[in-house]
One Martini backbone bead per residue (centre of mass of N, CA, C, O) as a GRO file, in nm:
protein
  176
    1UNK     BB    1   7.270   5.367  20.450
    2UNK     BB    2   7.325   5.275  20.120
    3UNK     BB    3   7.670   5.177  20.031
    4UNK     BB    4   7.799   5.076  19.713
    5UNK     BB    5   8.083   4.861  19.600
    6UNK     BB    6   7.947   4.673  19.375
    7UNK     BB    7   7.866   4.449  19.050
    8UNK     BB    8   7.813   4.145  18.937
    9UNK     BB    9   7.789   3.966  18.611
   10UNK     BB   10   7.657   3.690  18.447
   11UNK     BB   11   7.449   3.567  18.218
   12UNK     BB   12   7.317   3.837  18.178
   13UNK     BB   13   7.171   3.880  17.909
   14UNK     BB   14   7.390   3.951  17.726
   15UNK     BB   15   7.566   3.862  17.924
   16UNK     BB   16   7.826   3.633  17.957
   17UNK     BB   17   8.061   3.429  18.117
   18UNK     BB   18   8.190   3.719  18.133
   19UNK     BB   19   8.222   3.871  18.367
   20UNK     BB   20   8.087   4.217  18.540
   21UNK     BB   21   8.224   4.445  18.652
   22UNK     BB   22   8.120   4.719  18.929
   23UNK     BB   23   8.189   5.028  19.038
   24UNK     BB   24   8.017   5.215  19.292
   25UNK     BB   25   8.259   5.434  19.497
   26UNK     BB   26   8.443   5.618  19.379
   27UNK     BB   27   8.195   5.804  19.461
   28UNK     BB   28   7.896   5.950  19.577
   29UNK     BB   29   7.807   5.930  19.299
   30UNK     BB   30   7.621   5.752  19.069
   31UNK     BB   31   7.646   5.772  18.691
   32UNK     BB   32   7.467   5.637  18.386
   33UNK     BB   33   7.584   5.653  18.084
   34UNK     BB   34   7.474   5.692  17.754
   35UNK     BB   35   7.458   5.496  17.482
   36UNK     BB   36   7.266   5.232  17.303
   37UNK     BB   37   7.421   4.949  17.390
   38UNK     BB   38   7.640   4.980  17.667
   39UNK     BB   39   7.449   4.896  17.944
   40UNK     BB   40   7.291   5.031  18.162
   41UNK     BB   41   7.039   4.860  18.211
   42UNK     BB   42   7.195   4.626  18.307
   43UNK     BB   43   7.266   4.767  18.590
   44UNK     BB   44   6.973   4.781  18.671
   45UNK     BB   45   6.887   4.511  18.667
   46UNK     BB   46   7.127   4.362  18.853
   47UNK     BB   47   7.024   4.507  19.099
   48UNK     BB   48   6.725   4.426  19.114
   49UNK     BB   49   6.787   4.173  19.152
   50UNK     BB   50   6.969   4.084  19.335
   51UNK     BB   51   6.765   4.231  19.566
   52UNK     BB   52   6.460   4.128  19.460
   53UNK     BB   53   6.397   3.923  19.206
   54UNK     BB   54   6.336   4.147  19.001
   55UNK     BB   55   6.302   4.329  18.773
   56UNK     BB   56   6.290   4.713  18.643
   57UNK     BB   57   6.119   4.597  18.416
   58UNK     BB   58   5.906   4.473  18.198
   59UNK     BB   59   6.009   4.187  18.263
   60UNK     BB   60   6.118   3.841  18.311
   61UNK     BB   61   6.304   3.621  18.451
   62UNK     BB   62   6.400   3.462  18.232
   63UNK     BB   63   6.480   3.739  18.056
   64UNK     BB   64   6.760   3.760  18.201
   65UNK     BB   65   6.865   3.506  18.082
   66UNK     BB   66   7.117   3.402  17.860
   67UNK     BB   67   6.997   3.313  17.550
   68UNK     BB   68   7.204   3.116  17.502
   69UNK     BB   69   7.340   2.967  17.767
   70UNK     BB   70   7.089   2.898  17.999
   71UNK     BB   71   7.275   2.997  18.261
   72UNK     BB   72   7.455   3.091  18.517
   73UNK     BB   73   7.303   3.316  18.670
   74UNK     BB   74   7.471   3.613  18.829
   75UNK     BB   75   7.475   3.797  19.108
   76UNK     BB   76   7.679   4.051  19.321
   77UNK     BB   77   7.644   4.225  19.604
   78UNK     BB   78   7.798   4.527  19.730
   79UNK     BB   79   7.717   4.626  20.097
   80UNK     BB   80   7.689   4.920  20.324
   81UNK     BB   81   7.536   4.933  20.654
   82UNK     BB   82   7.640   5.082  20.947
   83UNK     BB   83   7.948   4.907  20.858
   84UNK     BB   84   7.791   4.672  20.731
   85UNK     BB   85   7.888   4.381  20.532
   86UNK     BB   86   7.757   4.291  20.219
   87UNK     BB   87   7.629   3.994  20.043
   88UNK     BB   88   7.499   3.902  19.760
   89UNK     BB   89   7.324   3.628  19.582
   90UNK     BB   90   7.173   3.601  19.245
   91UNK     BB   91   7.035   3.325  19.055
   92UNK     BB   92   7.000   3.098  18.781
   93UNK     BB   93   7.035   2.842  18.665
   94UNK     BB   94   7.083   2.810  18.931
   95UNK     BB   95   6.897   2.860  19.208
   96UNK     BB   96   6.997   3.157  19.378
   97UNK     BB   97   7.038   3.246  19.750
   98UNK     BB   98   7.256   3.488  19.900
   99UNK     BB   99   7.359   3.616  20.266
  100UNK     BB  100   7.578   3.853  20.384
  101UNK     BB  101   7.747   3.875  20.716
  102UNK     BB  102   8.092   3.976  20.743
  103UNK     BB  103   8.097   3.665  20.560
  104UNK     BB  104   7.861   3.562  20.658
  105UNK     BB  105   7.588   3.316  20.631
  106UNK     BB  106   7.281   3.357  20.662
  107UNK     BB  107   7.027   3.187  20.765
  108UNK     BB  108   6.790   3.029  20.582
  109UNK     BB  109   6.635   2.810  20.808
  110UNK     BB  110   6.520   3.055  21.006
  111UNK     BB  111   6.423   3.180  20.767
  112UNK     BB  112   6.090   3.241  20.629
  113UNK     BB  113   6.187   3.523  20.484
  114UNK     BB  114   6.456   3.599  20.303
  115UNK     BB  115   6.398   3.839  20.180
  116UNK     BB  116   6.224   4.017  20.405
  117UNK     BB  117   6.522   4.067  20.545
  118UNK     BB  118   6.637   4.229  20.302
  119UNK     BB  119   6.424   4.445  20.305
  120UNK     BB  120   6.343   4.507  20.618
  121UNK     BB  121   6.651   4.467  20.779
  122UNK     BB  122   6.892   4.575  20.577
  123UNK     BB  123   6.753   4.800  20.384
  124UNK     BB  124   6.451   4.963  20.437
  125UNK     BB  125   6.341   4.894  20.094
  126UNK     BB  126   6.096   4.884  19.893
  127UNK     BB  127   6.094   4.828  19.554
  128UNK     BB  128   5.909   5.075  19.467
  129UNK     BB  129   6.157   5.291  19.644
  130UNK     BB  130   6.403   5.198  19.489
  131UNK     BB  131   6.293   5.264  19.166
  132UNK     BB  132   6.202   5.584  19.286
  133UNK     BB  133   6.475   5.684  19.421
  134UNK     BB  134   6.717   5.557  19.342
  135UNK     BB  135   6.638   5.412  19.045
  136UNK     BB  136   6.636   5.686  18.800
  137UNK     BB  137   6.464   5.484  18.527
  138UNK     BB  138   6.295   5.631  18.239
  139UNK     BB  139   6.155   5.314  18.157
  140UNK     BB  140   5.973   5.370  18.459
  141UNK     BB  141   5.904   5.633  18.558
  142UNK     BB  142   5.691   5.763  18.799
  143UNK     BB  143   5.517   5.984  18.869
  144UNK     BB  144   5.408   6.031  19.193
  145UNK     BB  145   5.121   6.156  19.099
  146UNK     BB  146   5.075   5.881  18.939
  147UNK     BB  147   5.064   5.768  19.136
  148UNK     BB  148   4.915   5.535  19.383
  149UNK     BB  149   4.753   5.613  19.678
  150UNK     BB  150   4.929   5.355  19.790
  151UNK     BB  151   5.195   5.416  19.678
  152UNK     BB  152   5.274   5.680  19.790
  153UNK     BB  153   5.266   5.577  20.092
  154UNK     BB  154   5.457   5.379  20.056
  155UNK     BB  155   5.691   5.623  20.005
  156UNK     BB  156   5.681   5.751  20.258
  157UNK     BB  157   5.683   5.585  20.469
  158UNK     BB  158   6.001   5.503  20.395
  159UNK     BB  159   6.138   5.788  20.360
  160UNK     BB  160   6.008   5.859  20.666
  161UNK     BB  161   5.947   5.579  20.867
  162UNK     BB  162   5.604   5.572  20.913
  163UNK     BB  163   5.471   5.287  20.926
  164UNK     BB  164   5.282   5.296  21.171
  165UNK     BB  165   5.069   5.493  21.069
  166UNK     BB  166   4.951   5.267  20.865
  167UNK     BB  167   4.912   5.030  21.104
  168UNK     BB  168   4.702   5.194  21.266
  169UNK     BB  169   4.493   5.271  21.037
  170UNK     BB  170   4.449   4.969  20.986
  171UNK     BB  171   4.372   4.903  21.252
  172UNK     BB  172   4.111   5.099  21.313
  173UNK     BB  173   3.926   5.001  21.101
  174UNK     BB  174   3.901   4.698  21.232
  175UNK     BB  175   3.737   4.819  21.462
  176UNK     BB  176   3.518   4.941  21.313
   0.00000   0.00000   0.00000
């Protein structure tokens, strides 16, 4: 289980040079509400980007970055998952991905992909059930059934873990 305990970001969207901290442990569920221009969104796009590298709403990569600085876009996000603290780094002109694992950083040069790392080692959850399960942002949530039938799957496979029986199902279609 994914436990976050903090989220920075600068130059992020309407957010200039004064980074913005949240923390985001301090009780067992994390709610953000407001009304509408005081940042709800931006705590989504930013977590969303740190993890995965790419918005939560259909914007471009681009469009992340603060538009008069067009510069130094970071984000830095802090969690542990069963004991083990990581801590992520995600910046954007200059690009930037670095993962922390305990402190140290994870070798770059051995991982062949090293998001598929944090995707799939350290996280254990891809971008489409992170932003239906995880971020229950109104701004794109698509009602389960109303997902394709491969995404349904995806959602399920993840929740379950039962990843293997899509793999074997795989198999067997190439075998016959």
């Amino acid at each position: 289980m994914i436990e976050f305990e903090d989220v920075t970001y600068q130059n992020f969207m309407s957010v200039g040079n004064a980074p913005i901290h949240i923390k985001l442990n301090e009780r067992q569920l994390t709610l953000i509400a407001g009304t509408n221009g005081n940042g709800k969104s931006i705590v989504i796009e930013a977590i969303t980007f740190g993890l995965y590298g790419k918005a939560f709403r259909d914007i471009t990569k681009k469009q992340l970055i603060n538009s008069i600085n067009q510069k130094q876009c970071l984000v830095t996000i802090n969690f542990n998952i069963a004991g083990i603290k990581y801590r992520v780094e995600r910046g954007i002109k200059p690009d930037i991905f670095r993962i922390f694992k305990n402190g140290e950083l994870i070798n770059q040069e051995a991982a062949r992909d090293y998001q598929k790392i944090l995707e799939q080692q350290i996280l254990g959850i891809s971008y489409r059930v992170f932003t239906q399960v995880v971020l229950l942002g109104s701004a794109t949530f698509t009602p389960f059934m109303k997902l394709t039938t491969a995404a349904r799957r995806e959602v399920i496979d993840d929740i379950l873990d039962i990843r293997i029986i899509t793999r074997m199902n795989g198999l067997l279609k190439e075998a016959i």
